[in-house]
C-alpha positions in Angstrom: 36.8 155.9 140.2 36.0 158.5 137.5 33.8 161.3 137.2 32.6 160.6 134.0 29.2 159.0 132.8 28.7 155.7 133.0 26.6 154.0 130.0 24.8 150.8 131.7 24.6 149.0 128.0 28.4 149.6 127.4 29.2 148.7 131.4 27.5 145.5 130.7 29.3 144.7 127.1 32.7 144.3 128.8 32.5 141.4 130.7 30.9 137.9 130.5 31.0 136.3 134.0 27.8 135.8 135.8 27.0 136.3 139.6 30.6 138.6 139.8 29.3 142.1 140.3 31.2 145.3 138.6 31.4 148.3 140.5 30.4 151.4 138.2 30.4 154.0 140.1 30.2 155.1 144.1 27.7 157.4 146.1 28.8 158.2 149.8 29.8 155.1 150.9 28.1 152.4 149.0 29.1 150.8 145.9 26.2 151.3 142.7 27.1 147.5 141.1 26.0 145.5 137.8 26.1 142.2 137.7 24.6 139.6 134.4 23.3 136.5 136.3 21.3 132.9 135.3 20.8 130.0 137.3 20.5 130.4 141.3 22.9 132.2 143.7 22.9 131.1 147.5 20.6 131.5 150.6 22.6 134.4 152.2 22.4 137.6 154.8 23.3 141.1 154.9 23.4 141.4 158.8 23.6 145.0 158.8 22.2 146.3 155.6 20.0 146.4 153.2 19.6 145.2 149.7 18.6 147.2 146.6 18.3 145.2 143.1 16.6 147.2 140.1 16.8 144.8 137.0 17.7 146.0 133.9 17.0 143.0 131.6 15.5 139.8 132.2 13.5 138.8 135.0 15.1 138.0 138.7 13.3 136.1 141.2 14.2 136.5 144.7 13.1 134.0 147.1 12.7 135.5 150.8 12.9 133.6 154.6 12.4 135.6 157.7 10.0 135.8 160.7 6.7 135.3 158.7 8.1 132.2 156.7 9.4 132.2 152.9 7.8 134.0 150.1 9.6 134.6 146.6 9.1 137.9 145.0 9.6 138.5 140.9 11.1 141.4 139.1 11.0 142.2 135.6 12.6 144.8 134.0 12.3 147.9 135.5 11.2 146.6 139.2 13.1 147.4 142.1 13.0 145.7 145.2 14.8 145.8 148.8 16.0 142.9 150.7 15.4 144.4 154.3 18.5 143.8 156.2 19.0 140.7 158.6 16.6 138.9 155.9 18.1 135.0 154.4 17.6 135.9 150.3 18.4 133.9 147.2 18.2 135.1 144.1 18.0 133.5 140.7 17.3 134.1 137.1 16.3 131.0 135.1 16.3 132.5 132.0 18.9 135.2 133.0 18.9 138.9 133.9 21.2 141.7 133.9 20.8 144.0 137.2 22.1 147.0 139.3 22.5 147.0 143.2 23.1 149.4 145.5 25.3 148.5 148.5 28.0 149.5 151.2 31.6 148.9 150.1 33.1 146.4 150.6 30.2 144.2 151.4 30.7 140.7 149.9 28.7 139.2 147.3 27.6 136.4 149.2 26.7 138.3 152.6 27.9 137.5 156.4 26.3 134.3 156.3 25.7 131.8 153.9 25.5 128.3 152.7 28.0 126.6 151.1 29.1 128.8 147.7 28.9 126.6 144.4 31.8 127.6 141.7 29.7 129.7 139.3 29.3 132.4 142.4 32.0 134.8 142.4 32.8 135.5 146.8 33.6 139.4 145.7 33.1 143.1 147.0 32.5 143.8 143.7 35.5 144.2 141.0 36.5 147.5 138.9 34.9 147.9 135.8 
């Protein structure tokens, strides 16, 4: 991983796949990811941590199921937004979005749990830039 500055714009130029996260840079021990993504992901669950998502483009909709029921929660650009650990998320960008995550390594894309994964979701810990 290199010291240098990362510029989110250019990050974002070199690749085209959606839902397949690219890991920019690391703090501690958690991986600061972009990803561009349209369409839906899967119901899935971080068992032991939590989620950040700040969207850089677009608008991502996250739909939410835990004690209290299911709620969906929308972010435009510039909102931020934490999936509490242990909490079944899916999020989805009909219109598509570009957006930044902050998360362990190693943690998969897709969670510890989740439904079955559809071809256009990439299973990954994130790949190099």
């Amino acid at each position: 991983m290199s010291n240098e500055p990362v510029a989110l714009d250019h990050a974002l130029s070199t690749f085209d796949a959606l839902w397949s996260p690219r890991v920019i840079t690391q703090v501690n021990d958690y991986d600061v990811r972009v990803a561009k993504v349209e369409g839906e992901h899967v119901w899935h669950v971080h068992e032991h941590t939590d989620e950040f998502f700040l969207v850089l483009r677009g608008e991502l909709d996250i739909a939410l199921r835990d004690a209290d029921g299911e709620r969906h929660v929308t972010l435009p650009r510039g909102s931020v937004f934490t999936v509490p650990r242990g909490t079944e998320h899916k999020p989805s960008a009909p219109d598509g979005a570009a957006i930044l995550m902050f998360e362990p390594t190693g943690t998969l894309s897709v969670g510890d749990r989740h439904e079955d994964v559809p071809s256009h979701v990439d299973v990954t810990p994130g790949h190099a830039l």
